[in-house]
DOKOL-82584 format. One record per residue (C-alpha): residue number from 1; residue in one letter; x, y, z. Coordinates in steps of 0.02 Angstrom, whole numbers. Layout:
<rs>
<r><num>NUM</num><residuo>a</residuo><X>X</X><Y>Y</Y><Z>Z</Z></r>
...
</rs>
This chain:
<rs>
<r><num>1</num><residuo>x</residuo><X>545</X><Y>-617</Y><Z>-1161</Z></r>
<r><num>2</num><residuo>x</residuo><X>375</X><Y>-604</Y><Z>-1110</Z></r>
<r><num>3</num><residuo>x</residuo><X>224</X><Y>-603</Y><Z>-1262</Z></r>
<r><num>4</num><residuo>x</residuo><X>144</X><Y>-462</Y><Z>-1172</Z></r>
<r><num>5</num><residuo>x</residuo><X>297</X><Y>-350</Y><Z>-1121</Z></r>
<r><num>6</num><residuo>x</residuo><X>332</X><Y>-354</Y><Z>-1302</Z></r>
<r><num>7</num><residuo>x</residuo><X>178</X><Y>-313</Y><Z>-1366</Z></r>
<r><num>8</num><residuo>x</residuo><X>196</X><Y>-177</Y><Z>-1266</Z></r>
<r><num>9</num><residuo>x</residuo><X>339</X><Y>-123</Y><Z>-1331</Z></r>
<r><num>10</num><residuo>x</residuo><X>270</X><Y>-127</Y><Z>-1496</Z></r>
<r><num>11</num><residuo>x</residuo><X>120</X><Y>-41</Y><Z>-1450</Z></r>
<r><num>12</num><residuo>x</residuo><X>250</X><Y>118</Y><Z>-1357</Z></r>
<r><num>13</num><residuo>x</residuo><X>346</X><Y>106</Y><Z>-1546</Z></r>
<r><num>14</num><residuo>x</residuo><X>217</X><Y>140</Y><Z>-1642</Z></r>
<r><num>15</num><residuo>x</residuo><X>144</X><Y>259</Y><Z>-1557</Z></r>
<r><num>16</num><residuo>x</residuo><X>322</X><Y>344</Y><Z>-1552</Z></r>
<r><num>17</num><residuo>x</residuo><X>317</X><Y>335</Y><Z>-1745</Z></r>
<r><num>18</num><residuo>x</residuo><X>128</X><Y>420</Y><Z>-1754</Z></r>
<r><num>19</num><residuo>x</residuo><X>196</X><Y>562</Y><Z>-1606</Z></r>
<r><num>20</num><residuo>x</residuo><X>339</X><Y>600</Y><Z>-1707</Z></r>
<r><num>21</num><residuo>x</residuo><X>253</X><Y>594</Y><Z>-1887</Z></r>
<r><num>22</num><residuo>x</residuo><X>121</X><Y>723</Y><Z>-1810</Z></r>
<r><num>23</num><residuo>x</residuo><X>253</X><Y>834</Y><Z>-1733</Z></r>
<r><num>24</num><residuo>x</residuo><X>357</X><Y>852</Y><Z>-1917</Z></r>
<r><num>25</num><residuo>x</residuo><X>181</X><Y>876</Y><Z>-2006</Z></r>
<r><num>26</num><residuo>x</residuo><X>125</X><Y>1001</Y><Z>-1883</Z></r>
<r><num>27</num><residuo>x</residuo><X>283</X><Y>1070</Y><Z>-1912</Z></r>
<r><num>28</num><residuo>x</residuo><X>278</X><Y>1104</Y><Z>-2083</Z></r>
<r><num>29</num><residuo>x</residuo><X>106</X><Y>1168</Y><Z>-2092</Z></r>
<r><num>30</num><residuo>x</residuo><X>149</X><Y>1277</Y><Z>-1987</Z></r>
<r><num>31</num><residuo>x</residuo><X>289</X><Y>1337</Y><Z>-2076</Z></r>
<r><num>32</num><residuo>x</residuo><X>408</X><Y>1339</Y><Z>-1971</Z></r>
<r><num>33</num><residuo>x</residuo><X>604</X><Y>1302</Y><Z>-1972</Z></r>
<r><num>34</num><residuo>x</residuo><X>636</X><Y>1171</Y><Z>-2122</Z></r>
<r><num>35</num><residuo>x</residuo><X>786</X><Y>1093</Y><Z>-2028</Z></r>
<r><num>36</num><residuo>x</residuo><X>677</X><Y>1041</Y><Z>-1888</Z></r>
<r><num>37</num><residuo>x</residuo><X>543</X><Y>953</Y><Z>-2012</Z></r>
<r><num>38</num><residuo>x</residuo><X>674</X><Y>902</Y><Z>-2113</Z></r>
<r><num>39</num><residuo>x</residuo><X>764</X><Y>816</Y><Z>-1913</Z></r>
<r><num>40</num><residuo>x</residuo><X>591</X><Y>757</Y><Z>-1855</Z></r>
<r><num>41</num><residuo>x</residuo><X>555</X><Y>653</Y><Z>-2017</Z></r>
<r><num>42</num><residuo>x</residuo><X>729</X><Y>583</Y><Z>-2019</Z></r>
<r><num>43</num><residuo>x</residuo><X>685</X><Y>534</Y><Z>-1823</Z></r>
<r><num>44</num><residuo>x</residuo><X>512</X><Y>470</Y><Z>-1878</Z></r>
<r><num>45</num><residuo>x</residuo><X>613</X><Y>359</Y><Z>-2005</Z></r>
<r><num>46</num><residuo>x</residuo><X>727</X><Y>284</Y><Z>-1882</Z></r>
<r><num>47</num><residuo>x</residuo><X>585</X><Y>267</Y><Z>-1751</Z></r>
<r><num>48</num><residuo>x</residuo><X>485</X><Y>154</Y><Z>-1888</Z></r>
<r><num>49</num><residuo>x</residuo><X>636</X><Y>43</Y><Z>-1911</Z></r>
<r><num>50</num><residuo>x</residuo><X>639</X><Y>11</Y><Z>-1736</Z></r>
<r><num>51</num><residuo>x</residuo><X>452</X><Y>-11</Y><Z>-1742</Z></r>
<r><num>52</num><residuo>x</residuo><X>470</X><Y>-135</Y><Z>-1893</Z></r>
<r><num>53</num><residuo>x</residuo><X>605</X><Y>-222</Y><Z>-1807</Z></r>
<r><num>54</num><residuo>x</residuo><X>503</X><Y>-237</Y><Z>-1647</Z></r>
<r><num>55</num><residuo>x</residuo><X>341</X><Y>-307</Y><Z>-1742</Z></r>
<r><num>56</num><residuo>x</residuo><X>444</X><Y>-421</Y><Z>-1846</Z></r>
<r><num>57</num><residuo>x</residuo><X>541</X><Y>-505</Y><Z>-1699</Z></r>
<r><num>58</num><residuo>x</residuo><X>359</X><Y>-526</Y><Z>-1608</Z></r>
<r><num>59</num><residuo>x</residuo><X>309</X><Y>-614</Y><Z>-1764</Z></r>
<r><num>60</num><residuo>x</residuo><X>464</X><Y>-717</Y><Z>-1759</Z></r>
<r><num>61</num><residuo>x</residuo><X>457</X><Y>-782</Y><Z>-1585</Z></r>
<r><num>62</num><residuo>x</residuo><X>269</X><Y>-791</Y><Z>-1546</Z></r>
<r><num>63</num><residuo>x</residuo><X>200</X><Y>-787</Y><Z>-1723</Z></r>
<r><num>64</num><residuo>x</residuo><X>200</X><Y>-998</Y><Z>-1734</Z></r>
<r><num>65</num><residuo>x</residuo><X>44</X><Y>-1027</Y><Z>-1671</Z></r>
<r><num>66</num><residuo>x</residuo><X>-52</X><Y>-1171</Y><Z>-1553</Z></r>
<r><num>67</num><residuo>x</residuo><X>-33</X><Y>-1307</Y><Z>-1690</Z></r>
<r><num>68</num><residuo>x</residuo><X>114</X><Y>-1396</Y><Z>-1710</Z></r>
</rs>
């Protein structure tokens, strides 16, 4: 895979994380329904796994560097 389609990828999943963290939050202040903050955090939580997963795997196979 391509260094710069994945750091795109990992640029899209964070961003997914901070859309979704600002949706639940914006939720709850606004007190709204609980079950939705209570869905959208569990969402946010899966979304920064995936996030993690993506940044950690970057790390792994272009993280080596030039020397040796």
């Amino acid at each position: 895979m391509n260094q710069t389609i994945l750091n795109i990828i990992a640029i899209v999943a964070v961003g997914v994380v901070a859309v979704i963290l600002f949706m639940g939050l914006w939720n709850m202040f606004k007190g709204q329904d609980e079950n939705r903050s209570q869905m959208l955090m569990r969402a946010r939580v899966i979304a920064q796994a995936v996030a993690i997963a993506v940044l950690l795997g970057a790390l792994f196979l272009f993280g080596r560097g030039n020397g040796g």
